[in-house]
C-alpha positions as CSV (number, residue, x, y, z in Angstrom):
1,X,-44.9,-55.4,-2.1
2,X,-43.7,-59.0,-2.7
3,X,-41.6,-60.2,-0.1
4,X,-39.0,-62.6,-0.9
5,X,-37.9,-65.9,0.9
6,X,-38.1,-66.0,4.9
7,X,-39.3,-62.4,4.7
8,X,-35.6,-61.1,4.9
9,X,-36.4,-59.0,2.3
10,X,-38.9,-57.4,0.6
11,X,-38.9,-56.0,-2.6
12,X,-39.5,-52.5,-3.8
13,X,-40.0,-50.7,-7.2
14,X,-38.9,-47.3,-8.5
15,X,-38.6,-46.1,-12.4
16,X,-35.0,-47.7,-12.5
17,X,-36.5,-51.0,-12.0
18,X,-36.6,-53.5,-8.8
19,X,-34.3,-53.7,-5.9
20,X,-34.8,-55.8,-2.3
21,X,-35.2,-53.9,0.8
22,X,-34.4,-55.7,4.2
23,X,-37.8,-56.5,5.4
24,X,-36.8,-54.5,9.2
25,X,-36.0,-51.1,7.4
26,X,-38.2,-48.2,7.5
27,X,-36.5,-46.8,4.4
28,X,-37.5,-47.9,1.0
29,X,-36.2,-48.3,-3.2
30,X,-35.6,-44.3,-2.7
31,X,-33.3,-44.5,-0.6
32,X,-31.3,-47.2,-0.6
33,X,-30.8,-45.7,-4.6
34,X,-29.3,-42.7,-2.7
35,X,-26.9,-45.0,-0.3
36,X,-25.7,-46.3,-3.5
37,X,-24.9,-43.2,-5.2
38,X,-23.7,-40.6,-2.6
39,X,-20.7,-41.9,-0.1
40,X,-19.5,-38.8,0.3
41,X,-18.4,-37.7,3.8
42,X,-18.9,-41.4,5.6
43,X,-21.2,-39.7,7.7
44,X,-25.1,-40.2,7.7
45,X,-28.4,-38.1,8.0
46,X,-29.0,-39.5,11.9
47,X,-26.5,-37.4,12.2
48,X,-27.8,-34.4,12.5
49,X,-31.0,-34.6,14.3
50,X,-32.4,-31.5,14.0
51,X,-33.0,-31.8,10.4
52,X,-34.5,-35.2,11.1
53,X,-36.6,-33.6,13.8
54,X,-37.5,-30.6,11.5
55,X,-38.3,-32.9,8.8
56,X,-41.3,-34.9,10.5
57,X,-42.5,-32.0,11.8
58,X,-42.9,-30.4,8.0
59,X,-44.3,-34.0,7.2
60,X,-47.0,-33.8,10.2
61,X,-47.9,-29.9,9.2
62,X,-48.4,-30.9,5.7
63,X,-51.0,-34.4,7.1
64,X,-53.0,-31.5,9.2
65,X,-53.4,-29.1,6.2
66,X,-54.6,-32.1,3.6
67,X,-56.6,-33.8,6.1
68,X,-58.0,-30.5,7.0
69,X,-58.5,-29.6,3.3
70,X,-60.3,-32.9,2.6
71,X,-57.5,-34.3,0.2
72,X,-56.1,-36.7,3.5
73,X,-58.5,-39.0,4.6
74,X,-58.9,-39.3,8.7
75,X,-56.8,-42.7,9.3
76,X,-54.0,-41.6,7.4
77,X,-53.7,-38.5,8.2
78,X,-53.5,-39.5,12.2
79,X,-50.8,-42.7,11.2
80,X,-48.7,-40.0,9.8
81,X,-49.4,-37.6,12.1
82,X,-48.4,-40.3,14.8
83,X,-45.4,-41.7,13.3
84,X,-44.3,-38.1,13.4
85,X,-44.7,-37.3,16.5
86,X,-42.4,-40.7,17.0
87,X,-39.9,-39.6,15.0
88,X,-39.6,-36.0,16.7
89,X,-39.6,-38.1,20.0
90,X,-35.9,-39.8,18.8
91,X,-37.3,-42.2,17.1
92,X,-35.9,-44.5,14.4
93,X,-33.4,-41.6,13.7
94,X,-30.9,-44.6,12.6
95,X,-33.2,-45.3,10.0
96,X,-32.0,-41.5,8.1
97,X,-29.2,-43.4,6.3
98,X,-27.9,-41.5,3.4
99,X,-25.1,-39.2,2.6
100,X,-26.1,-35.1,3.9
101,X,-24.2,-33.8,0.6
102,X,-25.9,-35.4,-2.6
103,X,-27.2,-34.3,-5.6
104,X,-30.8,-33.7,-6.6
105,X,-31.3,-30.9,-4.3
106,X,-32.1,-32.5,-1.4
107,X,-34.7,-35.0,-3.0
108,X,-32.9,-38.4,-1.5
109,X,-33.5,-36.3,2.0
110,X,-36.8,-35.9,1.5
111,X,-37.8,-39.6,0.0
112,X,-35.5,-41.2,2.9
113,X,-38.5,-39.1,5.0
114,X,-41.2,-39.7,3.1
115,X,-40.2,-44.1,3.6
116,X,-39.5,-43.7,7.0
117,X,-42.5,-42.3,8.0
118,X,-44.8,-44.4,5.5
119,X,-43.6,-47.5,7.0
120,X,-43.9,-46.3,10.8
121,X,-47.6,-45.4,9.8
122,X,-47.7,-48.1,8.0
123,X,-47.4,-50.1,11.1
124,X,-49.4,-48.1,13.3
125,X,-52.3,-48.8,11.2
126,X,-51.7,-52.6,11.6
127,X,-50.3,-53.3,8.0
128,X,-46.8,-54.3,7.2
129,X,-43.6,-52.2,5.9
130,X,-44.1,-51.7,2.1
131,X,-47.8,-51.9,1.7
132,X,-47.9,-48.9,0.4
133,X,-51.0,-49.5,-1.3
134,X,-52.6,-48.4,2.3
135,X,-50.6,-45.4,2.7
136,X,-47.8,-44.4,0.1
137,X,-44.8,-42.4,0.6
138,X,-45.3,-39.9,-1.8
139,X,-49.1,-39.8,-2.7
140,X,-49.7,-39.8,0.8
141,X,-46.9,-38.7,3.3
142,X,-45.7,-35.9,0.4
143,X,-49.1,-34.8,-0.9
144,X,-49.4,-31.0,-1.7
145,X,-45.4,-30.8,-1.7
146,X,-42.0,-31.3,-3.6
147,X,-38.9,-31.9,-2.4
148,X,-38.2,-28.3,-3.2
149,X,-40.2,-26.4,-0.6
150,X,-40.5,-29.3,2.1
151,X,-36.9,-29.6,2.3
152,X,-35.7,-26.0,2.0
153,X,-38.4,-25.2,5.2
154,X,-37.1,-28.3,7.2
155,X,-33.4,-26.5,6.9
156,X,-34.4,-23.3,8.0
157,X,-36.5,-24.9,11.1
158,X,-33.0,-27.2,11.8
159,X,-30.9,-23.9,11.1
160,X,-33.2,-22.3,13.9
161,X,-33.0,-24.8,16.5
162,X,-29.5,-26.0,15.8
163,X,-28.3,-22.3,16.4
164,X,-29.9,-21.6,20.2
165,X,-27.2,-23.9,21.2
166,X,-24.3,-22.0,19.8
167,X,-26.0,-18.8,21.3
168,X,-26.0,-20.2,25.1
169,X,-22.7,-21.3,24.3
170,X,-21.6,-18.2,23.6
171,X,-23.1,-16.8,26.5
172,X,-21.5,-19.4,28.6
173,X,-18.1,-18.0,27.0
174,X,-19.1,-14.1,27.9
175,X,-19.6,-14.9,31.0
176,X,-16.4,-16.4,32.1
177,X,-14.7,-13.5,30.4
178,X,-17.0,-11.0,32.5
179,X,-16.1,-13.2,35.6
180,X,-11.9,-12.8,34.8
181,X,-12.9,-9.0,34.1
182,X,-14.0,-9.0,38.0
183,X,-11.5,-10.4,39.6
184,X,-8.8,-8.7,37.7
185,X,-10.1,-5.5,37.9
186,X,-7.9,-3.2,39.4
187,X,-4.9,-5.7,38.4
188,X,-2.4,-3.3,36.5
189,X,-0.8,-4.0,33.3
190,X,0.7,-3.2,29.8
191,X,-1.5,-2.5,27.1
192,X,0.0,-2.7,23.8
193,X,-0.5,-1.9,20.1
194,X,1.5,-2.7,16.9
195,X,2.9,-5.1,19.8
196,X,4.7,-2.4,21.1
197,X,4.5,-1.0,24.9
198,X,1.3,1.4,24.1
199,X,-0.4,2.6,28.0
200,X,-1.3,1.1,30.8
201,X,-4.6,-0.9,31.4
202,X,-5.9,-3.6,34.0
203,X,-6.2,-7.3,32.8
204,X,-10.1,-6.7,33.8
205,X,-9.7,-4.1,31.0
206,X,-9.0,-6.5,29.1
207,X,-11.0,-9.7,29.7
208,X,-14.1,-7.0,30.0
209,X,-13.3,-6.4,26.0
210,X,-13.6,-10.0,25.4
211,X,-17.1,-9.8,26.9
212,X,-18.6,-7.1,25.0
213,X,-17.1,-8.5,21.2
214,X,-18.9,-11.9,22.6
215,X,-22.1,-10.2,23.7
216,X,-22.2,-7.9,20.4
217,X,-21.9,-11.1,17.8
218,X,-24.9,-13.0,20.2
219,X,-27.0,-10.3,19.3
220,X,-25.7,-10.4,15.4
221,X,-26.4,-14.0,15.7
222,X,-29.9,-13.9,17.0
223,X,-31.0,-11.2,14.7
224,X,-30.1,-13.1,11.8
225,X,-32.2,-15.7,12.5
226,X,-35.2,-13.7,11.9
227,X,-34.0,-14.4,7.9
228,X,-35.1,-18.3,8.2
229,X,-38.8,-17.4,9.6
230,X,-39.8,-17.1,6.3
231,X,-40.6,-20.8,4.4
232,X,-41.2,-21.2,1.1
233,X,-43.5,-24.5,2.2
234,X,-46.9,-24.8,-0.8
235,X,-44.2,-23.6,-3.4
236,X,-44.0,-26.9,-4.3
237,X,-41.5,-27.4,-7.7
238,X,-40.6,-24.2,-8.3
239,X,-43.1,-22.1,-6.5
240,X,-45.7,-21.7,-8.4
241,X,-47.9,-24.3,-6.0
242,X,-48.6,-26.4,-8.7
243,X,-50.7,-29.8,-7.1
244,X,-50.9,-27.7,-4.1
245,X,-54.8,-26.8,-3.1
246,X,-55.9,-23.3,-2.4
247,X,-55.6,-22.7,0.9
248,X,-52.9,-24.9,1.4
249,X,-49.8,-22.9,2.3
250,X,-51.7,-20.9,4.4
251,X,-52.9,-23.8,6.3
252,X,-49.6,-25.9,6.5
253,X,-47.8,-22.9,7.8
254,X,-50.2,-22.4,10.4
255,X,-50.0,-26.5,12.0
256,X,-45.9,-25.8,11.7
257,X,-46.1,-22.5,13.6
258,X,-48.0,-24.8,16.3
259,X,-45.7,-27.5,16.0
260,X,-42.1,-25.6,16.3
261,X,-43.5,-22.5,18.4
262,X,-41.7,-20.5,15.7
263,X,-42.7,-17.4,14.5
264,X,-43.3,-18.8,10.9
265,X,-44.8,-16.8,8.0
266,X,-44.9,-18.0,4.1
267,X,-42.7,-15.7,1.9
268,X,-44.9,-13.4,0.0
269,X,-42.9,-14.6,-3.4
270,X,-43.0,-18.3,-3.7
271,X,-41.1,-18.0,-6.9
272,X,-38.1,-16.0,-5.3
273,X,-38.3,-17.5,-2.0
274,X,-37.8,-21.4,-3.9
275,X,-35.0,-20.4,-6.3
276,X,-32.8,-17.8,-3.5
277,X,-30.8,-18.7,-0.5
278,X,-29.5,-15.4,0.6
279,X,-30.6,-16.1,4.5
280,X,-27.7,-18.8,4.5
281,X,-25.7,-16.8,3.0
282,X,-26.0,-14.4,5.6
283,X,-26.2,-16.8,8.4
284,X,-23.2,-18.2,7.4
285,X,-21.3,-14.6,7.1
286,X,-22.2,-14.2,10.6
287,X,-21.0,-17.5,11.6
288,X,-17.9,-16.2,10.0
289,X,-17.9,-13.0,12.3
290,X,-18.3,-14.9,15.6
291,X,-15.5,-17.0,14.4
292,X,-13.2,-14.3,13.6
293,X,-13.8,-12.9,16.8
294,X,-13.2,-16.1,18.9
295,X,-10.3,-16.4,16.7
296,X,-9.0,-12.9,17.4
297,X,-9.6,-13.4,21.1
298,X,-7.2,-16.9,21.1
299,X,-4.7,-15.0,19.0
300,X,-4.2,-12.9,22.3
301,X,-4.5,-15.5,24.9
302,X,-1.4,-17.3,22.8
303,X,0.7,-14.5,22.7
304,X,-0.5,-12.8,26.2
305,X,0.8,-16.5,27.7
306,X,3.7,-16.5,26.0
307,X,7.2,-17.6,27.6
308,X,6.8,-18.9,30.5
309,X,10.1,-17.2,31.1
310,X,10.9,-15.7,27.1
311,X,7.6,-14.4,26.6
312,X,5.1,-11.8,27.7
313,X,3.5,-13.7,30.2
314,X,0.8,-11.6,31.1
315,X,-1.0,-14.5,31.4
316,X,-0.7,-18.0,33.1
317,X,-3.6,-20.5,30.9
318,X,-4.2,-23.6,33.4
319,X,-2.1,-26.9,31.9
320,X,-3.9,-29.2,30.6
321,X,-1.7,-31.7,29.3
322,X,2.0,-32.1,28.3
323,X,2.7,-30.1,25.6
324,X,5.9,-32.2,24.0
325,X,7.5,-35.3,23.3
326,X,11.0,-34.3,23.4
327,X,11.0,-31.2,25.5
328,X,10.0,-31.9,29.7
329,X,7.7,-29.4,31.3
330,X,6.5,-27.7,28.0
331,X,3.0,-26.7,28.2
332,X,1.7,-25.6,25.2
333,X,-1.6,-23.1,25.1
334,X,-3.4,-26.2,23.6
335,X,-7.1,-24.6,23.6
336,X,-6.9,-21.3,21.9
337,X,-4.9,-23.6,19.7
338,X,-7.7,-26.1,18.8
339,X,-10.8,-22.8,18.4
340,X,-8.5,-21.3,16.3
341,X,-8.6,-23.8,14.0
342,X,-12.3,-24.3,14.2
343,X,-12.3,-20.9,13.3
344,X,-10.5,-21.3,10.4
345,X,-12.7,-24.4,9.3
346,X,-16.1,-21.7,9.7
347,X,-14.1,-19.7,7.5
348,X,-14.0,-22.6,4.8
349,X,-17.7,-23.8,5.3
350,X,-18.7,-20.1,4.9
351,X,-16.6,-20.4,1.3
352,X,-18.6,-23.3,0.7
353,X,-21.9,-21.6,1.4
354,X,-21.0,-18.6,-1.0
355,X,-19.8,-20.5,-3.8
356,X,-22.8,-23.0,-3.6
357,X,-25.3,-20.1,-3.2
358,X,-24.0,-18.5,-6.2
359,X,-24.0,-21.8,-8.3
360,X,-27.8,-21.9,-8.0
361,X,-29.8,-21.7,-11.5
362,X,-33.1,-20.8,-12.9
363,X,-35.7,-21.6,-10.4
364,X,-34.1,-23.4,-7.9
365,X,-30.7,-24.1,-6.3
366,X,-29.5,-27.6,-5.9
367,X,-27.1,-26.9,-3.6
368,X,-28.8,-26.5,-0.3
369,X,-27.7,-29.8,0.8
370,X,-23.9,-28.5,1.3
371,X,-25.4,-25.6,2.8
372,X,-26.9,-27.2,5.1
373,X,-24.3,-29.5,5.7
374,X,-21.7,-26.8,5.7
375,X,-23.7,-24.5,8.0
376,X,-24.8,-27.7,10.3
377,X,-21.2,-28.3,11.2
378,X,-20.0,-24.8,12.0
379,X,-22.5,-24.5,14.3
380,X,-21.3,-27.6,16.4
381,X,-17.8,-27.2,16.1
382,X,-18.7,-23.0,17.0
383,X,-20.7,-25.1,20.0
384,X,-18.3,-26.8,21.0
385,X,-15.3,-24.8,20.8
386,X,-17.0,-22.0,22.8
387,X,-17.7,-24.2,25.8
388,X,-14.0,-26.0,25.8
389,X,-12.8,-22.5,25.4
390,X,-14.8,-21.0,28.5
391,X,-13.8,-24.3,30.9
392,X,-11.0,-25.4,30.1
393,X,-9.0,-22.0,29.5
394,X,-10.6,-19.0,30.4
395,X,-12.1,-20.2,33.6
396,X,-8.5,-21.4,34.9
397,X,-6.3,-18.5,33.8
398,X,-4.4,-16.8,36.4
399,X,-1.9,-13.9,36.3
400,X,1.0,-12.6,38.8
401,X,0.0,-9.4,39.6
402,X,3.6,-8.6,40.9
403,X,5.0,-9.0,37.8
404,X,2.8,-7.6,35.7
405,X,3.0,-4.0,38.1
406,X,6.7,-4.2,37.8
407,X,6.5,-4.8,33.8
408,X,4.7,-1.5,33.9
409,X,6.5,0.7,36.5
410,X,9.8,-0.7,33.8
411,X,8.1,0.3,30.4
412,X,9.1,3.6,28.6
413,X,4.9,3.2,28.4
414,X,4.5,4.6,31.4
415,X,5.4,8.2,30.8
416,X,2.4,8.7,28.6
417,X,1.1,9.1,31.9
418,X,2.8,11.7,33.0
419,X,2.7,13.5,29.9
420,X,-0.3,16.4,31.2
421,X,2.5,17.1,34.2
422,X,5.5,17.1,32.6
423,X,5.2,18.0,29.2
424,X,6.1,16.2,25.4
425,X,9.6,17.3,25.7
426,X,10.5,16.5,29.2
427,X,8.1,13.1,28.8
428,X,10.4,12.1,25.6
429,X,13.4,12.9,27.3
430,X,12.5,10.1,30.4
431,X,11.5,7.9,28.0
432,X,14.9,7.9,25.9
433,X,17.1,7.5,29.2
434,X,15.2,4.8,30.2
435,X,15.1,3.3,26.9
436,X,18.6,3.2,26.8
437,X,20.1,3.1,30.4
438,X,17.1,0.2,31.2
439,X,16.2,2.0,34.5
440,X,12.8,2.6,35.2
441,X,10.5,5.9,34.3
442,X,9.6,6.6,38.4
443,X,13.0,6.2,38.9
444,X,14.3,9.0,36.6
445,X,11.5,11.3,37.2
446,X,12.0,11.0,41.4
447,X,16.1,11.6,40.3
448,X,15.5,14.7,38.6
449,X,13.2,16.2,41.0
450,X,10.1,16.3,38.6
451,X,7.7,15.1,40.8
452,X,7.5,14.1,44.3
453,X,7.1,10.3,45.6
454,X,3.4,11.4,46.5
455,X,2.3,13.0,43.1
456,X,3.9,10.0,41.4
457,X,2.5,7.4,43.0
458,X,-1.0,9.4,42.8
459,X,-0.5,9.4,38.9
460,X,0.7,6.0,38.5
461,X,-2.4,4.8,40.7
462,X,-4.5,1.6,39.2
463,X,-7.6,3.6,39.3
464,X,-5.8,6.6,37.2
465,X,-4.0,4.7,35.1
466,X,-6.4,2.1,33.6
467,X,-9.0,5.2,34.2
468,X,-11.4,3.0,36.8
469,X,-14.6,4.4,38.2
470,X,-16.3,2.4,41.0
């Protein structure tokens, strides 16, 4: 490379023609092309470490299989190898500058790689950034591979990784339900469907319902990731393996299995596994489901908080800031608020992943790079959202147990319970009076002589009425 005046630049070449590099960067020509072309989201690669992460650690699988094949030789393979192992470490992530949406299917991701860790190796073996005639960015740090299986595998490692934090997220969230679903356990209420007076329940009832929708999509979640296991890595362009040596794929999958500790295996189809992205597409539905569920479960914690004093207030969500500018002592239920929208934004990324999915032609799909992007971010936001859910709502929430008992012993509900004594037509006669005189159910029944003070309050128990066992 011919470096210009003062060395504050060097100069790099690419079929387009020449362009000058700052002499300090890792990246090279490739990239800085890219920075050019795709401002996008103002948001860059270092972004998202675990694709970074997953990227050096295809890069350093791929060194091991060609030195171990004869096509690497031992120096080069160990600078790479090294620089790596750098990278992985947190290293010169800054360096991953361009655009995560871009065209070319995710080829500027994998030359901004390919620079990055030439030049680290580069200087590990004493030479200087862009002297690639000692070790090149793609004869050396992408031999045996194409953008088109190195990338893809490095997504699906990233996908893996990026999701266990959503998952102990979401058990973080289960768990304070479980915990409200103990402490309100024999705490009677009003259960209600159509929004309507319905039977009683307890608020444990509730909460514990909360837990088990959480705990089923975990397991939804986990078991989908078993779909991005299988790499397409030794496809190379379009999965026939073209430039890739026997043995290769094989051999590569192996050093990544070490590398990540994940249960890896090569698709048995090259062909198919290069050109489809149905795992995303699945992931992504199941994103969808957690965040419809999480969604669902605010939609209740709104209305169940309602009022203070016009509402339901079943119940009270801690206060975690003023809730207007014009009206004093408005607290608004600011947290379901703010998941509810993530929700909704899952919702669109999950769009995103179907429509670019289906967009994908012949033997490959250029699209992967909004996938991943679009994937990427639910997962944080599902992260986060989850967490700030669990501690600052559902943790602090607080009901009046008074209030609610007398908001059941009051409800036209409550002779459902008595039904198997009293009959249908006796039952619908309570309810009517009390519908329309307001007095309470007990209080009719005790009037009329139905039932004595003992047997009611034996029906109208906690433990019979939201059907407790110990």
């Amino acid at each position: 490379m011919i470096q210009s005046q003062l060395a504050a630049t060097r100069v790099e070449h690419d079929l387009i023609g020449d362009l000058d590099i700052p002499a300090e960067a890792y990246w090279g020509v490739h990239t800085l092309r890219a920075k050019h072309n795709f401002d996008i989201t103002g948001t860059q690669l270092s972004g998202n470490p675990y694709l970074i992460r997953a990227l050096a650690r295809v890069k350093q699988a791929a060194a091991r299989a060609n030195y171990e094949l004869g096509l690497l030789s031992a120096e080069r393979a160990a600078a790479i190898d090294a620089a790596c192992e750098r990278i992985v470490a947190g290293e010169l992530h800054e360096q991953f500058i361009i655009d995560p949406i871009q065209g070319g299917a995710g080829t500027s991701t994998n030359m901004n790689a390919n620079e990055v860790i030439a030049n680290l190796a580069l200087e590990i073996m004493g030479h200087a950034k862009g002297e690639y005639q000692y070790l090149h960015p793609n004869d050396h740090v992408n031999l045996s591979q194409s953008t088109n299986d190195a990338y893809p595998t490095a997504v699906n490692i990233a996908t893996h990784f990026a999701t266990q934090p959503l998952l102990e997220a979401m058990e973080v969230l289960q768990d304070s339900c479980l915990a409200k679903a103990e402490e309100f356990r024999t705490v009677v209420k009003m259960g209600r469907t159509q929004l309507q007076d319905a039977v009683p329940m307890t608020v444990g009832q509730e909460f514990g319902g909360w837990a088990v929708t959480l705990g089923e999509d975990r397991a939804r979640l986990a078991e989908s990731l078993s779909l991005v296991t299988e790499i397409n890595l030794g496809a190379t362009a379009i999965g026939t393996g073209l430039n890739a040596p026997a043995g290769y794929a094989a051999s590569a999958c192996r050093h990544l299995r070490e590398l990540t500790g994940l249960p890896l295996t090569t698709s048995p189809d090259l062909i198919e596994a290069t050109s489809d992205v149905g795992a995303f597409v699945h992931l992504s539905g199941v994103l969808k489901r957690v965040a419809l569920k999480i969604s669902k479960i605010c939609n209740d914690l709104r209305l169940l908080s309602s009022g203070p004093r016009a509402g339901l207030n079943d119940l009270h969500l801690p206060a975690v800031q003023s809730g207007s500018s014009i009206m004093p002592g408005k607290v608004n239920p600011v947290i379901p608020e703010v998941v509810n929208q993530i929700a909704y934004q899952v919702v669109g990324h999950d769009l995103t992943v179907t429509m670019a999915a289906e967009g994908g032609q012949l033997q490959l799909n250029a699209f992967e790079p909004v996938i991943a992007h679009s994937i990427g971010l639910s997962l944080k936001h599902l992260t986060n959202g989850c967490l700030t859910l669990a501690t600052r709502c559902i943790d602090g929430i607080t009901v009046d147990e008074d209030a609610l008992r007398r908001a059941v012993e009051n409800s036209i509900g409550l002779v459902t319970a008595l039904n198997p004594r009293l009959g249908y037509s006796a039952s619908t006669a309570i309810a009517m009076e009390a519908l329309h005189t307001g007095r309470g159910v007990a209080e009719l029944v005790l009037e009329r002589g139905l039932l004595s003070a003992e047997e009611l309050n034996e029906l109208l128990s906690p433990e019979r009425l939201a059907n407790l066992s110990d």
